[in-house]
N, C-alpha and C positions, 0 to 999 in steps of 0.2 A: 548668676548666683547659683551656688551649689547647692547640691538637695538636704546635706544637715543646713545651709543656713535658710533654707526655703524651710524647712519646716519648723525649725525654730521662729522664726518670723511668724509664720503663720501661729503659731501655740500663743507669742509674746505678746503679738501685734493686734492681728484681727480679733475685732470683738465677736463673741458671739452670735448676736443678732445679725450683722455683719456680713458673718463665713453664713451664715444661713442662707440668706440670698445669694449668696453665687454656689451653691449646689442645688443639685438635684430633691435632693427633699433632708431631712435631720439626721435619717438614718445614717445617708452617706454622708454627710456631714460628721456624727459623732464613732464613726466610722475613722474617719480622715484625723482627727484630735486624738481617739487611744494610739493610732499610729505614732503621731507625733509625740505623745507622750513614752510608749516604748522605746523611740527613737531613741528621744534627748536621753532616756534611765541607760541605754545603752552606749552612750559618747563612752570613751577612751578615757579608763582613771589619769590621773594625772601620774606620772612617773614618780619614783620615789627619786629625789637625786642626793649624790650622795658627794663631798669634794675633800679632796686632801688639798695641803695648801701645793701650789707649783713651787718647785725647788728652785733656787738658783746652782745653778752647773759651773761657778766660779771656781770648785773645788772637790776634791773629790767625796761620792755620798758618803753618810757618819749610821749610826745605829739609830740615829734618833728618825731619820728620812725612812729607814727598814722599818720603825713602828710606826709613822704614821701611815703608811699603805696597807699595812699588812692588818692593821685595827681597822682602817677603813674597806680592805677588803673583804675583811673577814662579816662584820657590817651586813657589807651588801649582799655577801652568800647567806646571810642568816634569813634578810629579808627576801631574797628567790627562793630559797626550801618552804617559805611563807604561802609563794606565789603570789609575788608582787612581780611587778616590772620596774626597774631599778636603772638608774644611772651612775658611775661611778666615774667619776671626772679626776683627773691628774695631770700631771705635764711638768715643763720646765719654762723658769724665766730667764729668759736669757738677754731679758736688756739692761741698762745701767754703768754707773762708774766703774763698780769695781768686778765687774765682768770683761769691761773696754782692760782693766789692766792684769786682769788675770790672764786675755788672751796674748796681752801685749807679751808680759812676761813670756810667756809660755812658745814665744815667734809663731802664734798662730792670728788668724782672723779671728773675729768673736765668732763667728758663725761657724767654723773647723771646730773652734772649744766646745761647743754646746754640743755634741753629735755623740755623747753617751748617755746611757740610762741605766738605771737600778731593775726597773719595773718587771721588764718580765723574767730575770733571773730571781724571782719574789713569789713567781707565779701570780701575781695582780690580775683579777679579769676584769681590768677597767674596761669601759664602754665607750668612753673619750679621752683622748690623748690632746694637749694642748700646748703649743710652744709659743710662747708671745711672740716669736718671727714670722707667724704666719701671718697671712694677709687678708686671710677673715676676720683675724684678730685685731690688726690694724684698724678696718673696717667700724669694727664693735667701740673702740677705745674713741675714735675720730666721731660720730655718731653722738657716746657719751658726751664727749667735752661739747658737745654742740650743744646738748641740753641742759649740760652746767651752765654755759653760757645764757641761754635764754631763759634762765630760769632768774639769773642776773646772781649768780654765785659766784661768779669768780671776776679777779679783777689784777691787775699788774700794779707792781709796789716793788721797793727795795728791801732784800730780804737781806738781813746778816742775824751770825750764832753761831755755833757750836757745831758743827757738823761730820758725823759718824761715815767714811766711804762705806765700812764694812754693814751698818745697819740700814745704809741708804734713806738716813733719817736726819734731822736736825734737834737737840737738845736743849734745856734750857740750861742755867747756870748753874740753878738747884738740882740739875740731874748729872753732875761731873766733876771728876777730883783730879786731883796731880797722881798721876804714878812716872814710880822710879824703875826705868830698867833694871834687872838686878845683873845682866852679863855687862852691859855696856855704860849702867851708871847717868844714862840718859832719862829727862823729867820732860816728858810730856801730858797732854790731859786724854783722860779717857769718860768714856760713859758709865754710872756707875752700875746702870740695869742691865750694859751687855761686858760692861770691860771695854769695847773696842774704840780702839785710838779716835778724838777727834781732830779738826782741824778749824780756824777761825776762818766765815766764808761772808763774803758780804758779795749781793747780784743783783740785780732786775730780774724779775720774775715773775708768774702769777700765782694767784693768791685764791684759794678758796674760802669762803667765809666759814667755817668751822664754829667758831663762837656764837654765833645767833639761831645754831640747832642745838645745842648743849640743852634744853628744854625741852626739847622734843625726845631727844636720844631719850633722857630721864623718861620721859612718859612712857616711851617706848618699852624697857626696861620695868618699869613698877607694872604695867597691863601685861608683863609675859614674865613672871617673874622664873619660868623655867627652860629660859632662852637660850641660855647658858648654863652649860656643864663641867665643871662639879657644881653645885650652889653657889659654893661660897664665892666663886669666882666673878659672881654680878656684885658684889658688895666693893670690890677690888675695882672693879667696873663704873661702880657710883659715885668711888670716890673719886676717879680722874675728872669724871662728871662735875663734882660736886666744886674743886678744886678749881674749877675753872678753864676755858678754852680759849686758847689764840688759834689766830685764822692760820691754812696752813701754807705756805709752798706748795704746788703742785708742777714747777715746771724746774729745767735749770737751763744755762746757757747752752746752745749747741757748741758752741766754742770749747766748750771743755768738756760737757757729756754729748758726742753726734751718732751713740750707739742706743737708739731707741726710738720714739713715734717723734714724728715733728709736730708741736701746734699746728692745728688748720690752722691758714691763713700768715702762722708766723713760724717760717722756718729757723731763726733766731733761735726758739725756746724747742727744747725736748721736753716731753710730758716725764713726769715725776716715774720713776721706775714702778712706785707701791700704787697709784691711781692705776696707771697700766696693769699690770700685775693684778687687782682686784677683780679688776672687770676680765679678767678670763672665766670667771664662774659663770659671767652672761656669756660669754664667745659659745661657750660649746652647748649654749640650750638655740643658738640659732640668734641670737639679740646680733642689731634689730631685727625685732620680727615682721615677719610678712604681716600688712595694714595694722599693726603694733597692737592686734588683739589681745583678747583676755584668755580666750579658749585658746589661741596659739601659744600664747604665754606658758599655759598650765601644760599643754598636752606635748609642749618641748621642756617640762622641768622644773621649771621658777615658779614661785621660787626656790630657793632651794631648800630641802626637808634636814640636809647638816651640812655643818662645814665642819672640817675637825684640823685641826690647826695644836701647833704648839704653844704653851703657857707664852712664851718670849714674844708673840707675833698676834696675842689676845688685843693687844689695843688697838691696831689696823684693821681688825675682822668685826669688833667690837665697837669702836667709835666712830675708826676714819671710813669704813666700810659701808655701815648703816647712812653715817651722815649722808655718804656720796648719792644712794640710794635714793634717800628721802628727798634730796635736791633736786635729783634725776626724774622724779615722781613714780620709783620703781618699788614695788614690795619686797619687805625688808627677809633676808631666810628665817626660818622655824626655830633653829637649835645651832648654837655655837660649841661643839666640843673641841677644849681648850685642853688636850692632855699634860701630864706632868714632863718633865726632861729623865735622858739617865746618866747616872752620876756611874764611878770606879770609885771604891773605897770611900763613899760619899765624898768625893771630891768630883767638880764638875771636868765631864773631857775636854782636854784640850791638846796639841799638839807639845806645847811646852814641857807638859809633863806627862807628858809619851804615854797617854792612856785615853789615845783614838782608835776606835776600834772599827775596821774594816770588817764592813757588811760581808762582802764578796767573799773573804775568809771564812767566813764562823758558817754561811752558807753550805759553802765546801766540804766544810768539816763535818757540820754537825747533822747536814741535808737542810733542805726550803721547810720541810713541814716539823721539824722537829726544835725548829730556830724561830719559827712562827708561834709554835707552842708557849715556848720557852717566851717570847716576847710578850704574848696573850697573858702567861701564866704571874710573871714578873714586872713585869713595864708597869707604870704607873696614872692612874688617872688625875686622881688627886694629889699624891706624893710622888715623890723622883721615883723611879728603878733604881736599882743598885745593881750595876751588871756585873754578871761575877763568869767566869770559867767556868768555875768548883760548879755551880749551882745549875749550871747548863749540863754538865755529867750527871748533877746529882737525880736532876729532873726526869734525862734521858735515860739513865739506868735503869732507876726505882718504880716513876711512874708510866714512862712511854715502852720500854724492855720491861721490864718487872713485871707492871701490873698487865698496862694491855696490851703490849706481844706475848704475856708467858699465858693470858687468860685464854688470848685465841686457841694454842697451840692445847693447850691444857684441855678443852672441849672439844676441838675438833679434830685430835688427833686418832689415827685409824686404830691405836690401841681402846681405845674407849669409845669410839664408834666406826664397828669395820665396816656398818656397811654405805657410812658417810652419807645416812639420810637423816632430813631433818626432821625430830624431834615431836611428836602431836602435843597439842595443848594440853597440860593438866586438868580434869575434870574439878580438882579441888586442891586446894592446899595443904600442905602439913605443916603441923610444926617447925618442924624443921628449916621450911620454903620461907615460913611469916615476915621474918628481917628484912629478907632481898624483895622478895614481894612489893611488901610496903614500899621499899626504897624505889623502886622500878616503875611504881603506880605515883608515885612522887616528883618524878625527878624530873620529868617533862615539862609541866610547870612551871617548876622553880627555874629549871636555865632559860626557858622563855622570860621568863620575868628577869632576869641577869641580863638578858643581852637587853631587853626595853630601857633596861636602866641602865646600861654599860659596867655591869659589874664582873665585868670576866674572871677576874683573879677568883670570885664567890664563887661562878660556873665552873672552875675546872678545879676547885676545894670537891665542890660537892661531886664533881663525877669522876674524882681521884678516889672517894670515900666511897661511893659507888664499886667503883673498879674492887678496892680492898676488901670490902663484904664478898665481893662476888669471888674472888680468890679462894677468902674464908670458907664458903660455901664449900667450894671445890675440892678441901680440904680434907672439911668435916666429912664430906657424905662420897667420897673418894672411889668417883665412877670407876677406876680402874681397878677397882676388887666386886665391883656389880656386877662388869660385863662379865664375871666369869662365873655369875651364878641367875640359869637361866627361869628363878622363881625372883630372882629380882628385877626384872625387865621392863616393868612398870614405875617402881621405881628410879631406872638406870634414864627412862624415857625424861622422867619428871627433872633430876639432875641436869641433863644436857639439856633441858628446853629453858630451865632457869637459868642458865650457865649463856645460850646461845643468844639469850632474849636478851639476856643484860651486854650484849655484844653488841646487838643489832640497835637495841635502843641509844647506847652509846654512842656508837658509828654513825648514826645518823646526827646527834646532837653536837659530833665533832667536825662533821662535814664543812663547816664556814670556816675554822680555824686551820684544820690539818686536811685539804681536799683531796688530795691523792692519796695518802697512806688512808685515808677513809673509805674512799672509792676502794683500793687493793682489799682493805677488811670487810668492806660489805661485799666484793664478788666472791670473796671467800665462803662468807655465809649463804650466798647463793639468792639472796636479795634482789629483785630485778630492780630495771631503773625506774619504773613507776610505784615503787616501795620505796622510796629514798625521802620523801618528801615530810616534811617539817611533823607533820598531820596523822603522819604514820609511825609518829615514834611515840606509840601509845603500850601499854602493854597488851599482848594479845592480838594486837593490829598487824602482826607481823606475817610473813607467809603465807598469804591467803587461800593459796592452793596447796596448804601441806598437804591435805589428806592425799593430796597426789601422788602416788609413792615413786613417780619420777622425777621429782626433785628431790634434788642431791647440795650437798656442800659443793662449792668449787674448788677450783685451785689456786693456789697462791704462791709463785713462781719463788721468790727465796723469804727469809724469814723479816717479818714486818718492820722491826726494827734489830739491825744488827749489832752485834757490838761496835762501840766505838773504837777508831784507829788509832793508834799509840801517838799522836802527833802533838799532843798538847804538854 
C-alpha cells in the first residue's frame, strides 16, 4: 500500500481509541492525524478537462471544426492564466462507413486518409490528442461494452429504418422527406435535421436499451438544470426526452462496415461508430482505470468539467452519451456546451452552393490570431455566425489595426517616450484620467465573468470599447505636445502610464484568444512572464519593480498587426 493510501486509511479507518493503542502515547498519535490530515487537504485538484468533439477526417476540415477548437482552446488558456491545471482533449474519428468510402474513393486505405489535422496550424495547446485507431482506444471501447453487457443493457435484435451514411445514424419516419435532385431530377429520401441522403437498412445487430433511462436522463437534467449551454438548449433536450425513446442500434455487420472495433467475442458485428467515438472522452483520462478508483478517476479528469460540441451532434452528447454512462455506472460530465453553426449570407454551407469555406485559407490570409479573434468575436453561441470577408477586414482594420496596433504604437513610440521607460504610478487621478480609470478598475471583472459564462462576443464588445476610450484619451491630452514642455512631465508621466496600463490590462485579458500577438504586446510593454497571469491584470498591479528605472519598454520586431494583403 502506498503512503497517500496508508494514510488515508489510517484518518478513514482507525478509530480513535483504536490508533491510541498502537502508539507511543496521544501526543504522537495526534501528531500522526494532523499529518494525515494535511496530507489528504494537500491531494492533487482534480484536473479541469476540457473536450472538443473528435472530427471525422472523411473530408476535408470546414470553419465550423476551426471554431470549435479554437473556443475550446481559448477556454482552456483562460482557465491556466487562472492557474488551474487543465486538460484539453481533441482528435479525429476515423472509424465508420462513410470514412471506409471516403478512403475507397479517394484509392486510399482508411488509415492513409485519416493522417491530416487542422490542429496545430490553429495553434491548439491541446494536452491530448486522440485518434479512435489507436489501441488504448480500442482497449477503453472493449472494456465499455463489457459493462454494457453486465449491466444487462444490451441485447441482439433485428434492426431496420432509415439510415443516414453521412450522419452514421438511423431516423425515424417522422424525421425524413422526399427531396428532388435539382441537376439530375433524381427523388431520393433525406433526413430532414441534417439533409443528408438516407438509405432503407434492415440487419442483425445489437441493441442497447435506451428507452428504460429516458427517466433517469429527465432527473438528470431537472437536478442540473445548468448542464447545458445556452439554457434554452435543455428544453430542446426534454423534449426528445419527453417524446419518447427507442432502444438504439449500437453495432452493424462487419460484412458491410469491417473499418472499426470488433464486438468482443462477435467478430460478425462492428461497434456503432458514435458508441466508439464517445468513449474517447474516457480513452484520454486513462479509462479503464488503474483498480477503477474514485481518486484515479478525479486526478486523471473525469469527469469531465465541458464538453463543447456542435448544435447538430447535442443529442449524442446529451442523451446517447449520458445514457451510456449511467448504464456503464460512470459519472455523468458537468456542462454540455452546444455551440451555434456558421451560416454565408445566412444560408447554411454547403459545397453545392460553393460557400465552404477553407480554414487553411482565411488562416493564411488573415494570420492564426487575428482569425481566432474574428471567430471569438463572431461565431455564435446561441445563434449561427454569419461568416462574412467584409467583416473579417472590418474587425481587423478598425479594431485589431486601429485600435490596438495604432494604441501600442501611439504610447510607446520614442517621440513620446525617448527614453522608453516605463511610466510611475499616478499618485492621484484627474479629471481628465476619471473615464479610463473607472473603465480599467472595471473591466477585469466583467470579462472574468464573460468567459465563466461563455459570453465572448460581450468580452471583446467591452474591451473594443475599452481600447476606444483609451485612443480617445490619447487624443485629448496628446503626449506628443507634453513631451516638449519640460513643466509638463508629470503630467506626460500620468498619460503614458494610463495609456500603457490600458495595454498591459488588455494583453493580458486577450491572452486565451489571440496568444501570440499577446505575448509580442506584452514584451513590448516589457512585462515579465510572472506578470502575465489572470490575477495581475488588475489596475495598478502592473510593473512591480517600476520604480527601477532599468526597466525599459522592449522591442517589437515589426508592427503588430500589419496591413492586410490585397488578395481578397
Amino acid at each position: 500500500m502506498g503512503i497517500k493510501k496508508l494514510h488515508i486509511s489510517l484518518y478513514t479507518i482507525i478509530t480513535r481509541k483504536t490508533a491510541e493503542s498502537l502508539v507511543v502515547n496521544k501526543s504522537q498519535f495526534n501528531y500522526l492525524i494532523r499529518q494525515t490530515r494535511n496530507f489528504t487537504a494537500k491531494l492533487p485538484e482534480k484536473p479541469i478537462y476540457i473536450s472538443t468533439p473528435i472530427f471525422y477526417v472523411n473530408a476535408k476540415p470546414h470553419i465550423g471544426h476551426l471554431y470549435s477548437v479554437v473556443l475550446a482552446d481559448s477556454i482552456k488558456r483562460y482557465h491556466e492564466l487562472k492557474g488551474h491545471n487543465v486538460i484539453l482533449s481533441t482528435g479525429t474519428d476515423e472509424h465508420g462507413l462513410k470514412i471506409q468510402q471516403a478512403a475507397s474513393t479517394n484509392l486510399k486505405s482508411p488509415q492513409e486518409f485519416c493522417d491530416e489535422d487542422l490542429f496545430n496550424r490553429a495553434n491548439i495547446g491541446y494536452s491530448k490528442f486522440i485518434r479512435t485507431t489507436d489501441e488504448r482506444h480500442k482497449e477503453a471501447v472493449q472494456v465499455f461494452w463489457d459493462r454494457l453487457i453486465a449491466g444487462q443493457y444490451v441485447y441482439k435484435d433485428i434492426h431496420e429504418g432509415w439510415y443516414s451514411v453521412s450522419d452514421e445514424a438511423f431516423y425515424p419516419a417522422t424525421q425524413i422527406k422526399k427531396f428532388t435532385d435539382p441537376s439530375s431530377g433524381e427523388d431520393y429520401m433525406v433526413s430532414i435535421e441534417s439533409e443528408q441522403r438516407v438509405i432503407w437498412m434492415k440487419e442483425e445487430n445489437y441493441k442497447f436499451r435506451l428507452s428504460i433511462l429516458r427517466d433517469k436522463l429527465l432527473q438528470w437534467l431537472e437536478e442540473k438544470p445548468s448542464v447545458i449551454v445556452p439554457e434554452f438548449r435543455i428544453n430542446e433536450v426534454k423534449g426528445w426526452l419527453e417524446s419518447g425513446l427507442t432502444d438504439l442500434s449500437i453495432s452493424r455487420a462487419s460484412s458491410r462496415v469491417d473499418w472499426g472495433i470488433s464486438v468482443p467475442g462477435d467478430p460478425e458485428q462492428t461497434i456503432y461508430v458514435w458508441l466508439d467515438a464517445l468513449i474517447n472522452y474516457l480513452t484520454v483520462t486513462g479509462f479503464p482505470w488503474v483498480n477503477d478508483t474514485r481518486d484515479t478517476m478525479l486526478s486523471n479528469g473525469w469527469p469531465a468539467d465541458l464538453h463543447i460540441v456542435g448544435k447538430d451532434i447535442l443529442r449524442f452528447h446529451a442523451v446517447y452519451w449520458p445514457a451510456f454512462l449511467i448504464a456503464a455506472n460512470i459519472p455523468l460530465p458537468r456542462k454540455i456546451l452546444a455551440h451555434s453553426h456558421w451560416t454565408m449570407g445566412k444560408q447554411k454551407m454547403s459545397k453545392s452552393r460553393g460557400n465552404v469555406v477553407d480554414p487553411f485559407q482565411v488562416l493564411d490570409l488573415y494570420g492564426v490570431d487575428a482569425m481566432r479573434y474574428y471567430l471569438m468575436r463572431d461565431g455564435g453561441i446561441s445563434d449561427d455566425g454569419d461568416y462574412s470577408e467584409d467583416w473579417i477586414q472590418e474587425r481587423y482594420r478598425k479594431e485589431l489595426a486601429g485600435q490596438l496596433g495604432n494604441l501600442l504604437l501611439r504610447c510607446t513610440s520614442a517621440a513620446v517616450n525617448p527614453s522608453q521607460h516605463i511610466p510611475q504610478k499616478p499618485a492621484k487621478s484627474t479629471s481628465e484620467d476619471i473615464i479610463l480609470h473607472q473603465k480599467l478598475i472595471e473591466l477585469p471583472e466583467l470579462i472574468d465573468q464573460c468567459y465563466k459564462e461563455f459570453h465572448f462576443r460581450k468580452a471583446l464588445d467591452l474591451i473594443s470599447d475599452t481600447l476606444a476610450e483609451a485612443n480617445k484619451y490619447i487624443s485629448d491630452n496628446q503626449p506628443w505636445i507634453l513631451v516638449k514642455d519640460p513643466g509638463q512631465a508629470e503630467r506626460l508621466n500620468n498619460v503614458l502610464y494610463y495609456a500603457l496600463e490600458s495595454m498591459r490590462i488588455i494583453g493580458i485579458l486577450l491572452q486565451p484568444i489571440m496568444p501570440e500577438k499577446m505575448t509580442q504586446l506584452l514584451n513590448k510593454l516589457g512585462v515579465l512572464e510572472d506578470e502575465r497571469k489572470w490575477d495581475a491584470a488588475i489596475f495598478g498591479k502592473g510593473w512591480p519593480n517600476q520604480n527601477d528605472l532599468s526597466r525599459r519598454l522592449g522591442t517589437l520586431e515589426k508592427v503588430l498587426f500589419p496591413p492586410l494583403k490585397k488578395q481578397y
